[in-house]
N, C-alpha and C positions, 0 to 999 in steps of 0.2 A: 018687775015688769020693765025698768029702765035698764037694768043690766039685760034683757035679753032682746032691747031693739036698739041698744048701743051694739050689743055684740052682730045683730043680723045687720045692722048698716054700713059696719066696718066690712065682714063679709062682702056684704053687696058691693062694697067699695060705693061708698055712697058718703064716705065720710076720710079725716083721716085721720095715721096715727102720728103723735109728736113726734116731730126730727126726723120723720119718716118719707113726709108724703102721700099723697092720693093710697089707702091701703090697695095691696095689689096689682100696683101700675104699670106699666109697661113690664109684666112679667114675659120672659122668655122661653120655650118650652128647653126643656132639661137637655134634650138630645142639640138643640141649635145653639146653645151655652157650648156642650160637651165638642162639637163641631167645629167649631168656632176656634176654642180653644188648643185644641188638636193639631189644627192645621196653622194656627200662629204659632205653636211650639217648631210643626216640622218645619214654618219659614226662618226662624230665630235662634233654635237651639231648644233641644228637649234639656233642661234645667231645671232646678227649685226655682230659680230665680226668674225664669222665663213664665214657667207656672206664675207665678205669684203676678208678673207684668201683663203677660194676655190672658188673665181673670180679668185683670183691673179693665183691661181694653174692653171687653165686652160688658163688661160693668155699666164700663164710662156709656158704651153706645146706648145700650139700655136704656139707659137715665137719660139720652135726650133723644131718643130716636122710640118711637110704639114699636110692637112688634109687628104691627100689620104694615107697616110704615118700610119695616127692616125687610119682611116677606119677600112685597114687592121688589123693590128695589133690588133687592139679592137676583129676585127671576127674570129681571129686566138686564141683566151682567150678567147672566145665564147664557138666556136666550141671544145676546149679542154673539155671545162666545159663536155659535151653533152654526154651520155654514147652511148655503141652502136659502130661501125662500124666508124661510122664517127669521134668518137671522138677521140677513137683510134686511126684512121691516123692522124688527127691532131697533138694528142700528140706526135708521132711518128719519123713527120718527122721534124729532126733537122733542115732544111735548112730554115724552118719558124721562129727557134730560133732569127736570127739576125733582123727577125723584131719587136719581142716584147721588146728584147732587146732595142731598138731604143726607143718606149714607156717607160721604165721601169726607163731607165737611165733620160729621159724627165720627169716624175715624182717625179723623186730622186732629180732632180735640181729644178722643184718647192717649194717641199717641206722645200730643204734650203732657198729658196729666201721667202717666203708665211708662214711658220712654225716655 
């Protein structure tokens, strides 16, 4: 009975595992890893070596950035991109600042740790 409400609390992430962390934490979905990845090889150099550094990068953001955290943020550097009306507010309103910020600074500590 204790091995199977150790195992459904881990699951639930409700617990964690040694050296590990909150089980399940800020997991990323496979395709925004795969994305991610892709597009810092085609900024850097498609390499083994590149591989192995923009894994580490998106790693590293992971581990201090949630993914809903990273979501955001990503469609807020979107939506700027976007000309028009929309992009305009985007750009506009600072109060979206402190979340790219959040991104930006998780980037900047990859890049020491993976660069």
């Amino acid at each position: 009975m204790k091995r199977f409400l150790l195992t459904t609390a881990v699951l639930a992430g409700l617990t964690t595992i040694p050296g590990v962390g909150p089980a399940f934490a800020n997991e990323y979905p496979t395709e925004i890893v795969a994305d991610y990845v892709i597009g810092c090889m085609a900024s850097n150099g498609e390499t083994q070596e590149m591989l192995h550094r923009c894994s580490c990068s998106i790693d590293t953001v992971s581990s201090i950035l949630p993914y809903d955290a990273y979501e955001k943020a990503e469609t807020i550097m979107q939506m700027r991109l976007s000309t028009g009306e929309s992009g305009t507010m985007f750009r506009e309103m600072t109060l979206l600042n402190d979340m790219v910020k959040l991104l930006r600074v998780a980037q900047i500590e990859a890049d020491f740790r993976c660069f």
